[in-house]
C-alpha positions as CSV (number, residue, x, y, z in Angstrom):
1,X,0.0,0.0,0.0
2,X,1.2,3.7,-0.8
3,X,0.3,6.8,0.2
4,X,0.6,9.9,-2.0
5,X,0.3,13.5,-0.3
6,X,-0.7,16.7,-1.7
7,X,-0.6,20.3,0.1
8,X,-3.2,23.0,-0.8
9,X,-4.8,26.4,0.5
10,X,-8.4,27.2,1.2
11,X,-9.6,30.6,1.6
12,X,-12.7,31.5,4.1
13,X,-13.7,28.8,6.9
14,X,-17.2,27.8,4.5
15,X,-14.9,26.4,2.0
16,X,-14.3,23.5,4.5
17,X,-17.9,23.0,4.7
18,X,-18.1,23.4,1.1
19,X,-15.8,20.8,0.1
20,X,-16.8,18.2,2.7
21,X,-20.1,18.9,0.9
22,X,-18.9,17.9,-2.8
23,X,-17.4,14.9,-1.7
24,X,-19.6,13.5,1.0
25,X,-21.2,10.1,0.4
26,X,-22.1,6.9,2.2
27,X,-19.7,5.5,4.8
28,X,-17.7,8.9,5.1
29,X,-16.3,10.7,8.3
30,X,-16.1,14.5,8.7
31,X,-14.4,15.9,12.0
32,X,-14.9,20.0,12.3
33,X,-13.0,21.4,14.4
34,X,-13.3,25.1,14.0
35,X,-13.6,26.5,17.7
36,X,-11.3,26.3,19.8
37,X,-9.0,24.2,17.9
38,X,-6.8,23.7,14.6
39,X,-7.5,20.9,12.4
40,X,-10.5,19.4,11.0
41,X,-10.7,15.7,9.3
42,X,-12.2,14.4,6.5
43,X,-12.6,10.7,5.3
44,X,-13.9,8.8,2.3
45,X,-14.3,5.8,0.2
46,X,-13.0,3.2,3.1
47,X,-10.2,0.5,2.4
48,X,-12.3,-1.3,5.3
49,X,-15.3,-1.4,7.7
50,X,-15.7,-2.3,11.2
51,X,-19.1,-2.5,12.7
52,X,-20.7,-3.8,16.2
53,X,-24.7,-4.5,16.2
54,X,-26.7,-6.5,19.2
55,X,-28.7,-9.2,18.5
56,X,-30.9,-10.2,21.5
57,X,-27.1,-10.3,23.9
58,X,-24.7,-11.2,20.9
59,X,-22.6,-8.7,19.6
60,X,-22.1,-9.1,15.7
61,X,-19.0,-8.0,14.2
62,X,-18.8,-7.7,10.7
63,X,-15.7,-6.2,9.0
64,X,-15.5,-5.2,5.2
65,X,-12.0,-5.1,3.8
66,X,-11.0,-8.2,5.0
67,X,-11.5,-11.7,4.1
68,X,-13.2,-12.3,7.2
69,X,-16.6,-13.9,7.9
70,X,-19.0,-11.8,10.6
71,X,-17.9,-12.7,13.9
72,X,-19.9,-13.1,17.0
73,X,-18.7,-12.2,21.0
74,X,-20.5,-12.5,23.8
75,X,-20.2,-8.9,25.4
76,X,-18.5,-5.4,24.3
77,X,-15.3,-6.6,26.1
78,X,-14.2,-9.0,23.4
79,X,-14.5,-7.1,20.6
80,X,-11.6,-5.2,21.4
81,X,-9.3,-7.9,19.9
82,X,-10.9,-7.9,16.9
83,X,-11.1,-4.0,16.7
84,X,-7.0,-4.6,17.5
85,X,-6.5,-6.9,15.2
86,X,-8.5,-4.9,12.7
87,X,-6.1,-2.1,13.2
88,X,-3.0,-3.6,13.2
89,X,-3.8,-5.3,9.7
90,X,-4.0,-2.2,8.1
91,X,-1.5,-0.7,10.2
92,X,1.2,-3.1,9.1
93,X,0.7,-2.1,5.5
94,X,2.1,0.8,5.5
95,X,6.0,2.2,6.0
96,X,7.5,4.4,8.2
97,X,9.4,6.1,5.5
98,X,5.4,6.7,3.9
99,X,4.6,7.9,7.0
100,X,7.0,10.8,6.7
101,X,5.6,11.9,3.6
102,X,3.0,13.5,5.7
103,X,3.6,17.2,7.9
104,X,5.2,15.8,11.1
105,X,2.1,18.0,12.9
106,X,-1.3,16.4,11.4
107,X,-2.6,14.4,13.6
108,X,-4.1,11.9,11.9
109,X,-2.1,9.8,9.8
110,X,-4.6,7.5,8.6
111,X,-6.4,4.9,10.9
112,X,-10.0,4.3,12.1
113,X,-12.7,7.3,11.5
114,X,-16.0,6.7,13.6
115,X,-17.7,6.3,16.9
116,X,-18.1,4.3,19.8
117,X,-22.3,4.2,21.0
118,X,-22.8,4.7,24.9
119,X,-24.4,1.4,25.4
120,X,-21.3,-0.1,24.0
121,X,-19.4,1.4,27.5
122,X,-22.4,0.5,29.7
123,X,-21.5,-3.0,28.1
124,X,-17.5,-2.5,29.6
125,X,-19.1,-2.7,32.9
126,X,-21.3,-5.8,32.7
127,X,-24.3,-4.2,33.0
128,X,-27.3,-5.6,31.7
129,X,-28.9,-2.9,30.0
130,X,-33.0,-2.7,30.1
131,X,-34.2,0.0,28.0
132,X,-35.6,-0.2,25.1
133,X,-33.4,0.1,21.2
134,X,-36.0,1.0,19.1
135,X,-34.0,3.2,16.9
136,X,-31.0,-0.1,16.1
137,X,-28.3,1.5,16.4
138,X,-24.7,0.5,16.0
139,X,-22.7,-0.2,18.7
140,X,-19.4,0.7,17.3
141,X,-18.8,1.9,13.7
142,X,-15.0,2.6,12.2
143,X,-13.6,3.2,8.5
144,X,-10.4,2.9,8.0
145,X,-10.2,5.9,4.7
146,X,-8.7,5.3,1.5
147,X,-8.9,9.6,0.8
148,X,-7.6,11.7,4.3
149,X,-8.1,15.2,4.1
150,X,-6.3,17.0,7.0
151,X,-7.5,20.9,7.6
152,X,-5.2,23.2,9.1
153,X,-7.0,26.1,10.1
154,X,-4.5,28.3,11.5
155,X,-2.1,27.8,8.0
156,X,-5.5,28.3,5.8
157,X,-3.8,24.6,4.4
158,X,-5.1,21.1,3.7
159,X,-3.3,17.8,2.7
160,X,-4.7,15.2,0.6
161,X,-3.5,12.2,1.8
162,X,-4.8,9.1,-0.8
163,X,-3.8,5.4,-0.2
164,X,-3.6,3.2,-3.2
165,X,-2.3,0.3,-4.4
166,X,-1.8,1.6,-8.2
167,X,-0.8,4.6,-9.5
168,X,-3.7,5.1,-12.1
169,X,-5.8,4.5,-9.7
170,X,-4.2,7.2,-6.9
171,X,-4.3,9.6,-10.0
172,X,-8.0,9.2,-10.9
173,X,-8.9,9.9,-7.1
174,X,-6.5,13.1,-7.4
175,X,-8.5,14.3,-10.4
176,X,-12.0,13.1,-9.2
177,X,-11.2,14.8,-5.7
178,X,-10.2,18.3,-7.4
179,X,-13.0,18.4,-9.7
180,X,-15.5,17.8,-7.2
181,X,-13.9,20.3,-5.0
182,X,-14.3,22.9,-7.3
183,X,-18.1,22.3,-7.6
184,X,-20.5,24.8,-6.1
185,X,-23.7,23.7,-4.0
186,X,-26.2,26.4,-3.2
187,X,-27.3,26.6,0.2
188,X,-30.8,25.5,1.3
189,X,-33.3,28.3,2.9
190,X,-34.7,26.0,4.9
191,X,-35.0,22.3,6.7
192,X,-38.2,20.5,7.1
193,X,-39.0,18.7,10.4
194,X,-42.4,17.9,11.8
195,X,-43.9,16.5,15.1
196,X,-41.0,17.4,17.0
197,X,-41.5,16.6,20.7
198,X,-39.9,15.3,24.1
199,X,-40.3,11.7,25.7
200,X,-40.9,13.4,28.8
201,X,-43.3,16.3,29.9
202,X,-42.4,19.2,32.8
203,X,-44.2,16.7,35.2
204,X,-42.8,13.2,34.2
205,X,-39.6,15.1,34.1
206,X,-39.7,16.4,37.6
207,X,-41.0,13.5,38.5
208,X,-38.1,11.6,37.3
209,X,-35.7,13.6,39.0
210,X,-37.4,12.7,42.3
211,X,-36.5,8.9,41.8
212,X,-32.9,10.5,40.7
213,X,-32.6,12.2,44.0
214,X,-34.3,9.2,46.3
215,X,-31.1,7.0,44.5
216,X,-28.6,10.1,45.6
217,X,-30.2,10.1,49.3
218,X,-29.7,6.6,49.9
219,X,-25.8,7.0,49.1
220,X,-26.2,5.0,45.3
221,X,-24.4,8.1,44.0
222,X,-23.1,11.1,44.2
223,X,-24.0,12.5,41.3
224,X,-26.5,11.2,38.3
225,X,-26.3,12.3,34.6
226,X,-30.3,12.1,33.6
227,X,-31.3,13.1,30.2
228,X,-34.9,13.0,28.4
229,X,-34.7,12.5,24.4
230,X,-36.2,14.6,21.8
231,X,-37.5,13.0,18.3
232,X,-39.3,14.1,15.0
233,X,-40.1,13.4,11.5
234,X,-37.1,14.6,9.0
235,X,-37.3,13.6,5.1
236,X,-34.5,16.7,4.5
237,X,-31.3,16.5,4.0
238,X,-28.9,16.2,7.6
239,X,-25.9,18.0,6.2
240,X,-28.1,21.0,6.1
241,X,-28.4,20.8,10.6
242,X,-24.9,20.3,10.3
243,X,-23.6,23.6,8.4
244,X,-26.8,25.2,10.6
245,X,-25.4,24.4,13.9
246,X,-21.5,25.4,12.8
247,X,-22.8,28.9,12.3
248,X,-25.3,29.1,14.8
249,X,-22.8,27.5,17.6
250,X,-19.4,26.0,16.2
251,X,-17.6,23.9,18.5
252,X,-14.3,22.1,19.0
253,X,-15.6,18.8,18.1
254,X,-18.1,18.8,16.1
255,X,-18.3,15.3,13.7
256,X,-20.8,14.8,10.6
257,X,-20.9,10.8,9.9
258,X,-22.3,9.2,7.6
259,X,-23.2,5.6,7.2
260,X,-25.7,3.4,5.1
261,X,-28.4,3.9,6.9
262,X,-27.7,6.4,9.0
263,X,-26.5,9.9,9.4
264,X,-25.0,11.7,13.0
265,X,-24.4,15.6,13.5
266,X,-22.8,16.2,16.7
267,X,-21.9,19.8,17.5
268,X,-20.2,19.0,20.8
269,X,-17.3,21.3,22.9
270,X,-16.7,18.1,25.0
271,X,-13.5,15.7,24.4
272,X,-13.3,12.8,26.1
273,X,-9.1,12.0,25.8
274,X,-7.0,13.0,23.1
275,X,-3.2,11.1,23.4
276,X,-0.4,12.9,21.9
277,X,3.5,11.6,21.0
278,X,5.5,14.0,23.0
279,X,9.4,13.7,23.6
280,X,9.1,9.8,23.4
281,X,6.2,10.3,25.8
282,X,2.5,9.9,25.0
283,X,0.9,12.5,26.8
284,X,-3.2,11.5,27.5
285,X,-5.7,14.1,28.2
286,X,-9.5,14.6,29.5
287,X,-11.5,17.5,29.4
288,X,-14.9,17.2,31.6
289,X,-17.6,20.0,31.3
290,X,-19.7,20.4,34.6
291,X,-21.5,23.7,34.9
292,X,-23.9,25.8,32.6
293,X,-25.7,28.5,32.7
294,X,-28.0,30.3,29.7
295,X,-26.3,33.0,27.6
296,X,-28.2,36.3,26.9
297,X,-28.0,38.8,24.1
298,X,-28.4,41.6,26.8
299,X,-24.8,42.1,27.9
300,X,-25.6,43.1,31.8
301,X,-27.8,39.7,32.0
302,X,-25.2,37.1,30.4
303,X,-22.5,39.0,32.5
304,X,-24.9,37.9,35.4
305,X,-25.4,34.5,34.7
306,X,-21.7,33.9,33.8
307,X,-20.9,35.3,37.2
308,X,-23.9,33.2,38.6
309,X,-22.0,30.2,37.4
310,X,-18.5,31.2,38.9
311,X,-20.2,31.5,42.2
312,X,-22.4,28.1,41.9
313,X,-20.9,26.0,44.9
314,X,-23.2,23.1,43.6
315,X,-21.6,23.2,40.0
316,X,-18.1,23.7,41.4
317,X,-18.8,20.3,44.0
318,X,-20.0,18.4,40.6
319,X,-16.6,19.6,38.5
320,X,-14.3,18.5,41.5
321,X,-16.1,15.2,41.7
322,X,-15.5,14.3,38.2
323,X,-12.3,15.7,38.0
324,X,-11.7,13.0,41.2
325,X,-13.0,10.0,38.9
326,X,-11.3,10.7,35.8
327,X,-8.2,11.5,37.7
328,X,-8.8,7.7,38.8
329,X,-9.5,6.4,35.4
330,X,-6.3,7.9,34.1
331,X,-4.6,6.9,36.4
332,X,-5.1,2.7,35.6
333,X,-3.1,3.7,32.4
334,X,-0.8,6.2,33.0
335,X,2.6,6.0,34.5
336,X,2.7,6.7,38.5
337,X,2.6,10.1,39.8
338,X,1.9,11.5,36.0
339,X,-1.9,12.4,36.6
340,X,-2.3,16.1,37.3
341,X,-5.2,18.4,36.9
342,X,-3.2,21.1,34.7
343,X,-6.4,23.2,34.5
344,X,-9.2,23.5,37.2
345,X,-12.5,25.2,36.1
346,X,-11.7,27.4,33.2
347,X,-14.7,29.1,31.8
348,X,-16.0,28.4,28.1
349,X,-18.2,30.5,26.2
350,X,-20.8,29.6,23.6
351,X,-23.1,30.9,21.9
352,X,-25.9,29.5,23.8
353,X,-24.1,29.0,26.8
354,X,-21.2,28.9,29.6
355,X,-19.3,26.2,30.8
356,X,-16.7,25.5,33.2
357,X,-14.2,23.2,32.2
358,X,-11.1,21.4,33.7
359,X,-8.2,19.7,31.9
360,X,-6.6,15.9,33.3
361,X,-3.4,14.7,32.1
362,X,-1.2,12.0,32.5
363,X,2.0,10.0,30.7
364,X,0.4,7.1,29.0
365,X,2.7,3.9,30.5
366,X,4.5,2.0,27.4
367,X,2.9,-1.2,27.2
368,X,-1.0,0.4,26.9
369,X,-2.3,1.2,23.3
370,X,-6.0,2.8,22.5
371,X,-8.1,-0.3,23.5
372,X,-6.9,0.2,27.1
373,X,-7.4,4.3,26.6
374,X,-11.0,3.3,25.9
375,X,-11.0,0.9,28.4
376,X,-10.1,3.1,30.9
377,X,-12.0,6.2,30.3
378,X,-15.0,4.8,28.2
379,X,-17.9,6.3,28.4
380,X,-17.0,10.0,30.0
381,X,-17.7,10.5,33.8
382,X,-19.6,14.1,33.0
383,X,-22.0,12.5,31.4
384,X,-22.9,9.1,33.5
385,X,-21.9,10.7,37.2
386,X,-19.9,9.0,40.0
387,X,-19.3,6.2,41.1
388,X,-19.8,5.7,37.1
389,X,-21.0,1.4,37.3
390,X,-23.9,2.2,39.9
391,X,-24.7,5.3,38.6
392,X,-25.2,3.8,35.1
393,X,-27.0,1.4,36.4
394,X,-29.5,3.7,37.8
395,X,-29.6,5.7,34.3
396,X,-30.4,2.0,32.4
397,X,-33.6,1.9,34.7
398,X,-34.9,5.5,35.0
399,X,-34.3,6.7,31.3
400,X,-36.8,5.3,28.8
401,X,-34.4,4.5,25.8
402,X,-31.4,3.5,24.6
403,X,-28.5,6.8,24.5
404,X,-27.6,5.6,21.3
405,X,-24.7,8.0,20.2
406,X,-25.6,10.7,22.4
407,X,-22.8,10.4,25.3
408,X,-20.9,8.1,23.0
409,X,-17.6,9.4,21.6
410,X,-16.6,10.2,17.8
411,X,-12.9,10.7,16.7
412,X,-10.1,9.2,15.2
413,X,-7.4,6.6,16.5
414,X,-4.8,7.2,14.0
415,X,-1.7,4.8,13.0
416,X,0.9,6.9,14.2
417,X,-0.7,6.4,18.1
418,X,-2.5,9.6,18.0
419,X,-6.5,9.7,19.3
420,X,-8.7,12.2,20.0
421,X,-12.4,11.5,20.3
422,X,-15.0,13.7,21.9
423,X,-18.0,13.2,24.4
424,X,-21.6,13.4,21.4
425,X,-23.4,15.6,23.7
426,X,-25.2,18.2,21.5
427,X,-25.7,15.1,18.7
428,X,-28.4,13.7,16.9
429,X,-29.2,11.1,14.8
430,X,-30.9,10.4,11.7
431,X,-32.4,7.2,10.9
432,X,-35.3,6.1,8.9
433,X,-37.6,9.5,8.1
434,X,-36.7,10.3,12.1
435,X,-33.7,12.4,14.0
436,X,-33.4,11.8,17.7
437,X,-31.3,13.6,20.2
438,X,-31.3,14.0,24.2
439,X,-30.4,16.8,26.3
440,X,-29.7,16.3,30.0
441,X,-27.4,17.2,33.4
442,X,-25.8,16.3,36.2
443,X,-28.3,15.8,39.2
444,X,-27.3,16.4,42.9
445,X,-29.2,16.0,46.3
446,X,-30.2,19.8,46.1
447,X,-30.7,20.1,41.9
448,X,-34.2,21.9,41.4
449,X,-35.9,19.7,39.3
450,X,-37.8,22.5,37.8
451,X,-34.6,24.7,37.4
452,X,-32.7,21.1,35.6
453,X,-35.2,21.1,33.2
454,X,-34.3,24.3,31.7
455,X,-30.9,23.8,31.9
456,X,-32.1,20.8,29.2
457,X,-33.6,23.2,27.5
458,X,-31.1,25.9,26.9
459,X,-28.8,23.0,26.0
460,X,-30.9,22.0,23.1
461,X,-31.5,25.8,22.1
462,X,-29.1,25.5,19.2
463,X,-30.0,22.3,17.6
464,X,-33.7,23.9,17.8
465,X,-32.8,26.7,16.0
466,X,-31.3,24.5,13.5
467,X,-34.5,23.0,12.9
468,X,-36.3,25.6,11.6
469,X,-36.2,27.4,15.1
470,X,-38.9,25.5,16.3
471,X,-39.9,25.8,20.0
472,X,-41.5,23.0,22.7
């Protein structure tokens, strides 16, 4: 296998959009990363496939690319072998000296596009899971891209990275790529959705939260992560609630993915770990987001609710406990004494909203690769609460159906030992005429159910307004 790298410019920020646009087709990865960070990722026509489904409680494994037959494990612990395996085949087929044809920054080098479903982490704790799948969706779903694009946002540059086994053929891609690039696509005035409501009403909501907070008086948890799910009809096109939500609130790691049945927009600021080669070191990061308040177009009012959220002792408590449990989940991987909190509630601002953040890293010990990463960290504490196997537990039999991809992770794991995937808060899913997505928080002994519920609601504010600004 070759690799064959070419270096362009771009102009304004839409042309990223634009040209994710004119080459976007089934089974196709597109990683935006325009706030906050530096490079966005695109990926096309796969060499190879991995995908995860249940069946009843077997976990099919089916894997395109490879002479392989479908394979069937028993829980979502042993399919990291094969996703190993999977990697390392297509790893192996390709040089260091190819490597090195690509900018020594990118950080993907090729490797596996795609996402890891919440249920699929629930699953790394041997919990039997209750609630209802009625949308089917995949558990975990990879490409492994024949045609990397690599943005860099600060140089205005992007690579074209193509993998090929013949040179007629790596030419054809160049020339198919760069005339589809230079296409125009005219953008849409509006997006159709219909019958768009919540699972839960005011009252089964605060209701709800009452069994959340009889759980947290009776010492389950500390802390529970309770969401309701939104659904309507949507015959329109998804790309269009992507480009929508990057204006209307871009984020750091916002993902478009598309598979054959299936389409995912997830416009979240969250990241889950990203692992960096550093000095012969692999430095592993978290980033958890607990605490949010509104944002107001009146400059006295957001002032007051940022400062609202600075003086919140209840949103401070929840950010130190989960800073505590992912400090402990980085610290089964990383190297003795490595694990510090480098940043402690740093303030984010959105369009819609204010966060406060904190930053965890650690030096990844030698012998660990990305299945014990995942392992390890799988699916984020911000958005399950602490301890994070009882607490899910508790979140399996009060919410109503599956997660899904929301509080799953999207990203890359590239073949140079780079990762980075996020936390698909802010995400829905498109599926069959339908798009789903759920909004929750964090609830404590002394949440205000009434007051939680809003905080849902300003959460989901901007994917609203990217469907035709419709309101509950």
């Amino acid at each position: 296998m070759k690799i064959e790298v070419k270096k362009f410019d771009f102009g304004e920020e839409s042309d990223v959009l634009r040209i994710y646009e004119n080459l976007r087709e089934k089974n196709s990865v597109f990683l935006y990363n325009v706030a906050k960070g530096r490079y966005s990722i695109i990926g096309i026509k796969p060499l190879a496939k991995f995908e995860v489904v249940k069946d009843d409680e077997i976990f099919k494994i089916s894997i395109e690319g490879q002479n392989e037959d479908e394979v069937e494990v028993k829980n979502s612990s042993e399919v990291f072998p094969c996703l190993e395996n999977f990697y390392q085949n297509f790893k192996n087929k390709f040089t260091d000296k190819e490597w090195r044809k690509l900018e020594r920054d990118i950080p993907f080098k090729g490797g596996l596009l795609g996402f890891l479903s919440y249920e699929f982490g629930v699953g790394l704790e041997n919990i039997q899971i209750t609630t209802e799948d009625d949308v089917l969706y995949p558990l975990v779903w990879f490409i492994i891209p024949s045609i990397s694009i690599v943005f860099d946002h600060q140089q205005k540059k992007y690579w074209i990275a193509v993998f090929y086994e013949s040179e007629k053929r790596m030419l054809n891609l160049f020339k198919q790529i760069q005339n589809n690039i230079k296409l125009s696509k005219k953008e849409k005035s509006f997006v159709k959705v219909e019958n768009l409501k919540s699972n839960l009403s005011l009252e089964q909501y605060v209701e709800k939260i009452e069994q959340v907070k009889e759980y947290l008086t009776m010492g389950h948890s500390y802390q529970i992560n309770f969401s309701q799910r939104f659904s309507a009809d949507f015959e329109d096109d998804s790309y269009e609630v992507f480009k929508r939500l990057s204006k209307i609130n871009p984020s750091p790691y916002q993902a478009f993915i598309e598979g054959e049945d299936f389409e995912i927009v997830s416009n979240s600021p969250e990241r889950l770990v990203r692992v960096r080669g550093q000095d012969k070191e692999w430095i592993i990061e978290s980033r958890p987001i607990k605490g949010t308040m509104p944002r107001y177009a009146d400059t006295v009012k957001d002032n007051l609710s940022k400062q609202e959220l600075l003086d919140s002792k209840k949103d401070e408590a929840e950010l130190v406990m989960i800073v505590d449990l992912v400090r402990n989940d980085l610290g089964k991987i990383c190297e003795i004494g490595s694990v510090i909190v480098n940043e402690h509630r740093v303030l984010e601002k959105y369009s819609n909203v204010w966060h406060t953040v904190s930053n965890i890293r650690g030096i990844l010990e030698k012998d660990k690769n990305f299945c014990d990463v995942i392992k390890a960290l799988f699916p984020g504490g911000s958005i399950t609460g602490c301890p994070k196997k009882r607490t899910m537990e508790i979140i399996d039999e009060l919410e109503d159906f599956y997660r899904g991809v929301y509080t799953g992770s999207a990203g890359y794991i590239s073949f140079d030992g780079n990762l980075d995937l996020n936390i698909m808060i802010r995400t829905m899913f498109f599926k069959n005429g339908k798009l789903y997505y759920h909004s929750g928080g964090g609830i404590v002994i002394d949440s205000d159910p009434e007051k939680e519920y809003e905080e849902t609601i300003a959460k989901a504010r901007s994917i609203k307004e990217a469907v035709l600004k419709h309101s509950f």
